[in-house]
C-alpha positions as CSV (number, residue, x, y, z in Angstrom):
1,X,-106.6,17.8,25.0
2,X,-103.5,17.7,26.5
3,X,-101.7,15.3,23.9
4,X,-103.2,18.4,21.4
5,X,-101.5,20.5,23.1
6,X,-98.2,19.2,23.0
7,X,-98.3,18.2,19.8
8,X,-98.8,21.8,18.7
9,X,-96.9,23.4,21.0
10,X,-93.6,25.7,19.8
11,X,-92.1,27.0,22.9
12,X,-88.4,25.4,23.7
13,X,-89.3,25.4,27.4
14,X,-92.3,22.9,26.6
15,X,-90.7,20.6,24.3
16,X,-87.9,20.1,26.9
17,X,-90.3,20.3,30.1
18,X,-92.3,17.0,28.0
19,X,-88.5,14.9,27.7
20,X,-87.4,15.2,31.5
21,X,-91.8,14.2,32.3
22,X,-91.0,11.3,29.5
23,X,-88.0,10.3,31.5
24,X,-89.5,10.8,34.8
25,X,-92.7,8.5,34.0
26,X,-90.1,5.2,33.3
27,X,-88.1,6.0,36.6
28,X,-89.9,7.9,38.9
29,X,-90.3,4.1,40.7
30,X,-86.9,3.5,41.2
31,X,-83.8,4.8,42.7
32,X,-82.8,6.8,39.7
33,X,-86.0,8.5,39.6
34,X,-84.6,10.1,43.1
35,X,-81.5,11.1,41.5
36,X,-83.1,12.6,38.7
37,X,-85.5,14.2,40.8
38,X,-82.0,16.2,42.5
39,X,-80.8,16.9,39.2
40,X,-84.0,18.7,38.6
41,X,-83.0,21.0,41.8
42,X,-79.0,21.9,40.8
43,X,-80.4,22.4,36.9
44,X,-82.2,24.3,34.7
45,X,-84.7,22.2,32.7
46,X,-83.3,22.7,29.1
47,X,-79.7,21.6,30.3
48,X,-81.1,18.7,31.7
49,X,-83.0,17.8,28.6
50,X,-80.2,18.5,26.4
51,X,-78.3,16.2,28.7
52,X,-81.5,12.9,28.5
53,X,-81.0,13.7,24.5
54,X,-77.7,13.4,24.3
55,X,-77.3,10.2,26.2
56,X,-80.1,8.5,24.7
57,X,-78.5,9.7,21.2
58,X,-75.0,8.2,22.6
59,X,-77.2,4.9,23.3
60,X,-78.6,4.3,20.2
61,X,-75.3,5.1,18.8
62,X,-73.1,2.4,20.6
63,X,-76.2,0.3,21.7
64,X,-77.4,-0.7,25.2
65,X,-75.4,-1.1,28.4
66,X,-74.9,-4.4,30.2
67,X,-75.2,-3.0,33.7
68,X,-76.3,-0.4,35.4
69,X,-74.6,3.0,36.6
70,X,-71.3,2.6,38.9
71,X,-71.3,4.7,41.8
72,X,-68.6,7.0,40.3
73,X,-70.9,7.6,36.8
74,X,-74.0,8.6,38.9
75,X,-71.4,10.5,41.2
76,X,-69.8,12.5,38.2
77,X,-73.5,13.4,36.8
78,X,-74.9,14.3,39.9
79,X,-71.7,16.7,40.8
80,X,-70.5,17.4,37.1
81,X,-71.9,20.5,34.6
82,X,-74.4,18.4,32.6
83,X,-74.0,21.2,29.8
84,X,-70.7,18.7,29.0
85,X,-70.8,16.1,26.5
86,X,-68.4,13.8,28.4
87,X,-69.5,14.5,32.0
88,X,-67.2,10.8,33.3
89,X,-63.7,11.8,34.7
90,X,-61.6,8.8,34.8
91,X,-57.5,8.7,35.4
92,X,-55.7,6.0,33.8
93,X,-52.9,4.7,34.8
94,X,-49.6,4.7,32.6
95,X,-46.6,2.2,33.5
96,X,-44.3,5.0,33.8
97,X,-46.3,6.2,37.3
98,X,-48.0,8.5,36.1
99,X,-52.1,8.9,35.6
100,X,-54.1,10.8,32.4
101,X,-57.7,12.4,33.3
102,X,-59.8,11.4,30.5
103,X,-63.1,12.3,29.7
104,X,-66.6,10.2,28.7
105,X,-70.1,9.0,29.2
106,X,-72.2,6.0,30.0
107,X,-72.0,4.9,26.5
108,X,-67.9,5.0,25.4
109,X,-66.6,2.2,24.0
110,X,-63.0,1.3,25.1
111,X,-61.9,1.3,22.0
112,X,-63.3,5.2,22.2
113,X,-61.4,5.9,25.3
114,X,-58.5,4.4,23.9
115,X,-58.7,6.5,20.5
116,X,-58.7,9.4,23.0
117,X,-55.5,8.0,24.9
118,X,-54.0,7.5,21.4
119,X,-54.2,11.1,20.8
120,X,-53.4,12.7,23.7
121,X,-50.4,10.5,24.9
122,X,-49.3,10.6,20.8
123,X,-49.4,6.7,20.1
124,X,-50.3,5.1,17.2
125,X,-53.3,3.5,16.5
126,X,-53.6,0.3,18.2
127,X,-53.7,-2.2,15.1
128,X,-49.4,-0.7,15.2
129,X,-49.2,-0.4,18.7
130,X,-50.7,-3.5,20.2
131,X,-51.2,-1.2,23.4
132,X,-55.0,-2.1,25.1
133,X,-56.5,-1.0,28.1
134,X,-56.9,-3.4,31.5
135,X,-59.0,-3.0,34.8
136,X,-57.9,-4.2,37.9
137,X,-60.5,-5.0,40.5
138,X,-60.1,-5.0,44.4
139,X,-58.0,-7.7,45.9
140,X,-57.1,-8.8,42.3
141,X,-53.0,-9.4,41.8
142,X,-53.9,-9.6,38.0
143,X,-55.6,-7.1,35.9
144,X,-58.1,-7.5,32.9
145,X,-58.1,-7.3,29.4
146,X,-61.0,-4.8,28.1
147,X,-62.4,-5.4,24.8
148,X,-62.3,-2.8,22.5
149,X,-66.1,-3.3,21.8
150,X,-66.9,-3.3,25.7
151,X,-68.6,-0.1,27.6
152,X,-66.2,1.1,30.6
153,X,-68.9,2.3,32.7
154,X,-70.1,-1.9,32.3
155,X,-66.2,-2.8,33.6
156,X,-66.2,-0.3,36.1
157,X,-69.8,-1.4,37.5
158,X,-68.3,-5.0,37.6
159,X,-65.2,-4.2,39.5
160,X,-67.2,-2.2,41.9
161,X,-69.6,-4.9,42.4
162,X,-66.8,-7.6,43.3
163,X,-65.4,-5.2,45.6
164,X,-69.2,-5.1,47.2
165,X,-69.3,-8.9,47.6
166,X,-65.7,-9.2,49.2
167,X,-67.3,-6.8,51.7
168,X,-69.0,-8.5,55.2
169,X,-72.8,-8.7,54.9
170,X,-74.6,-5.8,55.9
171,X,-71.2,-3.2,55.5
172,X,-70.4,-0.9,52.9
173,X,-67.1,-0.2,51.2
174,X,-66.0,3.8,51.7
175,X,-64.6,3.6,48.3
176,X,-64.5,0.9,45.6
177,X,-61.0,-0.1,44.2
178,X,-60.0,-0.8,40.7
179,X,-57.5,0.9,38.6
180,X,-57.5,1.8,34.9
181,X,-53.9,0.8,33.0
182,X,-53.1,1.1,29.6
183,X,-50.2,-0.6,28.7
184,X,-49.0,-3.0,25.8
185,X,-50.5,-6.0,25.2
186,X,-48.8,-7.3,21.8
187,X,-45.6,-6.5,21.1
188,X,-44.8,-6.4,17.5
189,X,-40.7,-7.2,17.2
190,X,-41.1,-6.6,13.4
191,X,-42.7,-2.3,14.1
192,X,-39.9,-1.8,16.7
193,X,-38.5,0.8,13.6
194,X,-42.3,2.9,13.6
195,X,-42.4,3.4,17.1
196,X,-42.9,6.9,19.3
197,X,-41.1,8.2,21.8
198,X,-43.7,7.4,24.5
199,X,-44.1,4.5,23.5
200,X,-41.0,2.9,24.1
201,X,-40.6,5.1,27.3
202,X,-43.8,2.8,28.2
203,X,-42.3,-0.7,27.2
204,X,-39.0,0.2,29.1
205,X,-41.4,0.6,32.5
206,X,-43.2,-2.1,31.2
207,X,-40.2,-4.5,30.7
208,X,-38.7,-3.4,33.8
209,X,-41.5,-4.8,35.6
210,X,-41.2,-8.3,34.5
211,X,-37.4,-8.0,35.5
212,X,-38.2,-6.8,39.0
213,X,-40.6,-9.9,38.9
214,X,-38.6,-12.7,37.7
215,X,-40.1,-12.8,34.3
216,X,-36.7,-11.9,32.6
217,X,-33.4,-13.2,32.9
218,X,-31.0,-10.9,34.4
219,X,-27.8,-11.6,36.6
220,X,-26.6,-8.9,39.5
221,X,-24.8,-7.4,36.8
222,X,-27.2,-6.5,33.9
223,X,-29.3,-5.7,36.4
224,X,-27.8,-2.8,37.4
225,X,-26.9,-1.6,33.9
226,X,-30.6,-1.7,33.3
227,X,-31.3,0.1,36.9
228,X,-28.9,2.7,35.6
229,X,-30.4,4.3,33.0
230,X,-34.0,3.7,34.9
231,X,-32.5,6.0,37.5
232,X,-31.4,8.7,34.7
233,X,-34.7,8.8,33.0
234,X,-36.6,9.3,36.1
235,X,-34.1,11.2,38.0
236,X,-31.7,13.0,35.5
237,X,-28.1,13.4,35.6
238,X,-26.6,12.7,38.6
239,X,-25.9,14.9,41.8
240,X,-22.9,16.3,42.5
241,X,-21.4,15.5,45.9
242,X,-23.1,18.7,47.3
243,X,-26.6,17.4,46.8
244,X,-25.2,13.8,48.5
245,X,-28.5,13.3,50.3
246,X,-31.1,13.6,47.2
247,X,-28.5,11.2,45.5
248,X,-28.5,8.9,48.5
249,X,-32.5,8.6,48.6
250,X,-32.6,8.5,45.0
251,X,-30.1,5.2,45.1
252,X,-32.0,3.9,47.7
253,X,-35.6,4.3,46.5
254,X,-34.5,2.8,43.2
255,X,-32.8,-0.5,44.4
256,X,-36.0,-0.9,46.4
257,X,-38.4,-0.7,43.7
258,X,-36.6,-1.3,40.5
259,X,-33.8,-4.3,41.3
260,X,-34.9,-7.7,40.3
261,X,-36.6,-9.1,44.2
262,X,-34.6,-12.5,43.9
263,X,-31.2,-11.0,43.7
264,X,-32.5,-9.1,47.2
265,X,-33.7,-12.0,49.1
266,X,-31.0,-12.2,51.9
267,X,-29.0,-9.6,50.9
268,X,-27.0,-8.2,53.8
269,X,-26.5,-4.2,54.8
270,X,-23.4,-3.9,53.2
271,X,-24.1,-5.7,50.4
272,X,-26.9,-3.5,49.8
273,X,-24.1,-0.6,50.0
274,X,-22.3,-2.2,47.7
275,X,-25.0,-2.6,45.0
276,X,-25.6,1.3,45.7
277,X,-22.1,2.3,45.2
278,X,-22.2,0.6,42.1
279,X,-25.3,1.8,41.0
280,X,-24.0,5.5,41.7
281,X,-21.0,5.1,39.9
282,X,-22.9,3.3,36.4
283,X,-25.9,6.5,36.9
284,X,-22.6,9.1,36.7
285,X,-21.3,7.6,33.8
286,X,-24.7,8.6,32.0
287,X,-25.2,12.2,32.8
288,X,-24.5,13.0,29.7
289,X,-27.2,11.3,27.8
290,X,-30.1,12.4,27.6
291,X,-33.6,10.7,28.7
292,X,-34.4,9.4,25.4
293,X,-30.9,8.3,24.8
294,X,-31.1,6.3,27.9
295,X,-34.8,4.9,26.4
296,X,-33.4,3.7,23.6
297,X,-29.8,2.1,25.0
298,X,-32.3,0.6,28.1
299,X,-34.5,-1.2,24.6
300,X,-30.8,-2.2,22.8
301,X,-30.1,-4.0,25.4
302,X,-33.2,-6.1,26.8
303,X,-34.0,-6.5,23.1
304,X,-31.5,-9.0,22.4
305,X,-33.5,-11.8,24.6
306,X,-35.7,-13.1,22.1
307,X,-38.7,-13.4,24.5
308,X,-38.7,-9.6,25.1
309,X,-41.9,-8.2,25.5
310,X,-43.9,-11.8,25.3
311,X,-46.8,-12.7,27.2
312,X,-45.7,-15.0,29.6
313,X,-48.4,-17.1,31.3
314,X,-47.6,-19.4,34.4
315,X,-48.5,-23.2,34.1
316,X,-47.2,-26.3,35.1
317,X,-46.1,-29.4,32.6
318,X,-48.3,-32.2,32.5
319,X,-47.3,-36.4,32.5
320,X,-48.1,-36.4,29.0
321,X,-45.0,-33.9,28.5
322,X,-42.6,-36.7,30.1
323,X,-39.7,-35.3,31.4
324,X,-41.7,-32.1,31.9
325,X,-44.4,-33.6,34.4
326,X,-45.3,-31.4,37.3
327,X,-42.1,-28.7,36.4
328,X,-43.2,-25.4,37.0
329,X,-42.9,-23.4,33.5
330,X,-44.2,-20.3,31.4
331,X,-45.5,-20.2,28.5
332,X,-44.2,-17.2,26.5
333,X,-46.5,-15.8,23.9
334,X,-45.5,-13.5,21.3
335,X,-46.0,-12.5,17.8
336,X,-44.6,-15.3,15.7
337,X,-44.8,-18.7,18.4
338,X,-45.4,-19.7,21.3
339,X,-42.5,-20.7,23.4
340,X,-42.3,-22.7,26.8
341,X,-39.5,-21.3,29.2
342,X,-38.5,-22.9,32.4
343,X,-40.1,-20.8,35.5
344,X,-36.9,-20.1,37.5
345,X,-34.5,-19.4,34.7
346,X,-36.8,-18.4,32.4
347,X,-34.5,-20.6,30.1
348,X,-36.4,-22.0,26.7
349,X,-37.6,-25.4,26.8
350,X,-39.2,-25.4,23.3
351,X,-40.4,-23.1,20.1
352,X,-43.5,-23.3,18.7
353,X,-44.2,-21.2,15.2
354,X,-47.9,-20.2,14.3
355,X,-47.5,-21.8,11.1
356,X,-46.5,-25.2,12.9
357,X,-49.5,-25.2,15.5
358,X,-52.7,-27.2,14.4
359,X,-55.0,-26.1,17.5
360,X,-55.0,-25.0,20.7
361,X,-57.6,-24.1,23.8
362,X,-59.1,-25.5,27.1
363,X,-59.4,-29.2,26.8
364,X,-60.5,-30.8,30.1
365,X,-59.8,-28.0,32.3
366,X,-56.2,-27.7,30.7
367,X,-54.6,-25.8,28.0
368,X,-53.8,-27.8,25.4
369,X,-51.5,-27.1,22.2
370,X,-51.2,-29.4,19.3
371,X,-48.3,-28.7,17.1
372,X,-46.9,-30.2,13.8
373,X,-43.4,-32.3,15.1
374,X,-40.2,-30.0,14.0
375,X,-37.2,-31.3,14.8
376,X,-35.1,-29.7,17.0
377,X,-37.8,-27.0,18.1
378,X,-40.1,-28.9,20.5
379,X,-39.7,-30.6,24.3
380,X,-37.2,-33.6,24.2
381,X,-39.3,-36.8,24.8
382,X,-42.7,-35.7,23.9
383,X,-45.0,-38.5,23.2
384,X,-46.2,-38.4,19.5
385,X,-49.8,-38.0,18.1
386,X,-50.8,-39.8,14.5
387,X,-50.3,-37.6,11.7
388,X,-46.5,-36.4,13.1
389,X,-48.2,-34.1,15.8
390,X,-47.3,-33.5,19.4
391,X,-50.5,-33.1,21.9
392,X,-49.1,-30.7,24.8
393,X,-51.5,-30.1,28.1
394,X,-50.4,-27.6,30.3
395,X,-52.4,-27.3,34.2
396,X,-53.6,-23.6,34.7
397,X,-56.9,-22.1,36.1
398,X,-59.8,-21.7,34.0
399,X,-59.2,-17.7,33.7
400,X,-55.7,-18.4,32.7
401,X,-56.4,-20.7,29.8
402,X,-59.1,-18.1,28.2
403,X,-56.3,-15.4,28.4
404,X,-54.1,-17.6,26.5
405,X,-56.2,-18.8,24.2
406,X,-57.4,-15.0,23.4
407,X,-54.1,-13.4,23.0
408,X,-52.5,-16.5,20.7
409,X,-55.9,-15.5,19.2
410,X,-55.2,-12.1,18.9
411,X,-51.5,-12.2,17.5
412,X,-52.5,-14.8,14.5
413,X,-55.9,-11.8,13.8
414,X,-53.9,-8.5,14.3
415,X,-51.7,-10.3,11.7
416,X,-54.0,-10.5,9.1
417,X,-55.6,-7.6,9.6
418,X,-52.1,-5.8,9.7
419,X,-51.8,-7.7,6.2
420,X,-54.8,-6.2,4.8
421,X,-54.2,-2.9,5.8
422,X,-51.1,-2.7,4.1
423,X,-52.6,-4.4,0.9
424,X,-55.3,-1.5,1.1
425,X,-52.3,1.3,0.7
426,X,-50.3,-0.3,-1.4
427,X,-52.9,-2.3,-3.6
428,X,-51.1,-5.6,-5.5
């Protein structure tokens, strides 16, 4: 029979012939089984076997997918040599503009990719690092946190599938957007002294944003100090007055993309000048350093706001905050408290310690944060709960409050398991 014979068959060529038929009998209904079927015509059969066995291997390793393939995974596969183990080509995005071609397959794990990233880029692991990986999806302003247990072939599927639905009925997108970034996520104050090069060439790009965005307080100023050594590392020294017109552009191209946008609003022509005279002069007086000297003065100096490199969440106060009804405020989260900062001055309103907060969450469709009363640390004229606790509610969208309630979340767990690490090298 013909089960006989395949049983007892030794040829290479059979066994693989019977894995792509195997395969072929679960999808030859459906859209995949087409695909496959043009695999069959760019391929030899053994390759393509090898290729079924290695991702049903990779499957029962990290267990099943949530989705089904994206159009760039069935893109890759169809176009890619299958004789690759990682046959996915994805860029990620780094903060300092440039973009890293990884590799992978239908079945990698973030935290896989990002083990990958760790080693090529020369980061330390993430438990140290706090750096994470974040998707953002067409039309978004925000991105999203991955989870390190996620697929990204599921992430990448659901950001191709919103882009789908923001489409009018009956039209197809040419391309779907989303955007790969890995960036930090927690900032550990108390590592500063362990970190790379790169990565504090990162967090200076990644600071920088939040003072072209308002989320850091700098005047006209210390603005331009910080714009100065931006303009050396990406530039280099300065160029003499032969090469006037590179230096021009360059002056230009960085007040418009790295000076904070309020301190432009209104700004007249020659003000502008101004601003890039004196940006010209504070870039010459740093032609001497070098790109990592400029790195580390850029970190000396935003380091000394306490706030640097927190989380900062927009919300508004709610009437059981008093005073602080209806204000417009952030709430800054970072590795030892929570702090609430005003939105325009990003001033601090109020300091919350871990060890002080009894819960927080979504309560109502508002975040809430109930904190042990500590004089002197929390909002003036906050009504009190029993027990010598505070009850603060703060108005944000649903998305928002699960993003703060994961990374307060995350800092008070990477803690301990930063603890435990260090107990299991250097044992009590």
């Amino acid at each position: 029979s013909r089960s006989t014979f395949w049983a007892h068959s030794t040829n290479p060529f059979d066994i693989d012939l019977l894995q792509v038929m195997i395969v072929l009998e679960f999808l030859h209904k459906t859209i995949f089984g087409v695909l496959f079927q043009y695999l069959l015509i760019r391929g030899d059969i053994a390759t393509i076997a090898a290729f079924c066995q290695r991702c049903l291997q990779r499957a029962q390793q990290n267990g099943s997918r949530l989705s089904q393939p994206s159009r760039l995974e069935i893109r890759c596969i169809l176009l890619e040599d299958l004789a690759k183990s990682l046959p996915i080509m994805l860029p990620v995005h780094l903060l300092d503009g440039t973009d890293v071609t990884m590799e992978c397959d239908g079945s990698t794990k973030v935290s896989e990719l990002i083990a990958a990233l760790n080693q090529r880029l020369g980061l330390r692991d993430n438990l140290w690092s706090g750096f994470a990986l974040y998707i953002q999806q067409n039309g978004q302003i925000h991105d999203d946190y991955l989870q390190p247990n996620s697929k990204v072939c599921d992430a990448i599927w659901q950001a191709e599938s919103a882009a789908l639905l923001s489409m009018p009925s009956g039209r197809q997108p040419r391309s779907f957007f989303w955007k790969l970034t890995y960036k930090n996520r927690l900032y550990f104050k108390s590592l500063i002294s362990k970190e790379t090069d790169t990565e504090r060439r990162l967090f200076m790009y990644q600071v920088h944003a939040a003072v072209v965005e308002g989320q850091f307080p700098a005047k006209e100023e210390f603005a331009l100090d910080l714009l100065a050594h931006i303009v050396k590392v990406q530039e280099g020294p300065c160029p003499s007055g032969a090469d006037a017109h590179r230096r021009e552009k360059a002056l230009h191209g960085a007040l418009a993309r790295f000076y904070p946008k309020k301190l432009v609003v209104n700004v007249s022509t020659n003000d502008k000048l101004r601003l890039s005279r004196r940006l010209w002069v504070k870039w010459d007086c740093l032609s001497e350093k070098s790109s990592m000297d400029c790195v580390h003065m850029y970190l000396t100096l935003v380091r000394k706001w306490p706030y640097c490199g927190a989380q900062l969440f927009p919300c508004a106060g709610k009437a059981t905050m008093a005073d602080q009804a209806s204000q417009h405020l952030w709430l800054a989260v970072q590795e030892d408290c929570v702090a609430v900062l005003q939105r325009e001055s990003v001033a601090a309103l109020a300091n919350y310690p871990y060890h002080g907060i009894v819960t927080f969450g979504g309560h109502h469709g508002d975040f809430m944060l109930v904190v042990e009363d500590q004089p002197g640390m929390g909002l003036p004229h906050s009504p009190m709960e029993r027990g010598g606790t505070q009850r603060l509610l703060f108005q944000m969208d649903d998305k928002m409050i699960v993003a703060v309630t994961l990374h307060i979340a995350s800092f008070i767990n990477m803690a301990k398991r930063q603890k435990d690490a260090l107990d299991r090298v250097v044992p009590k």
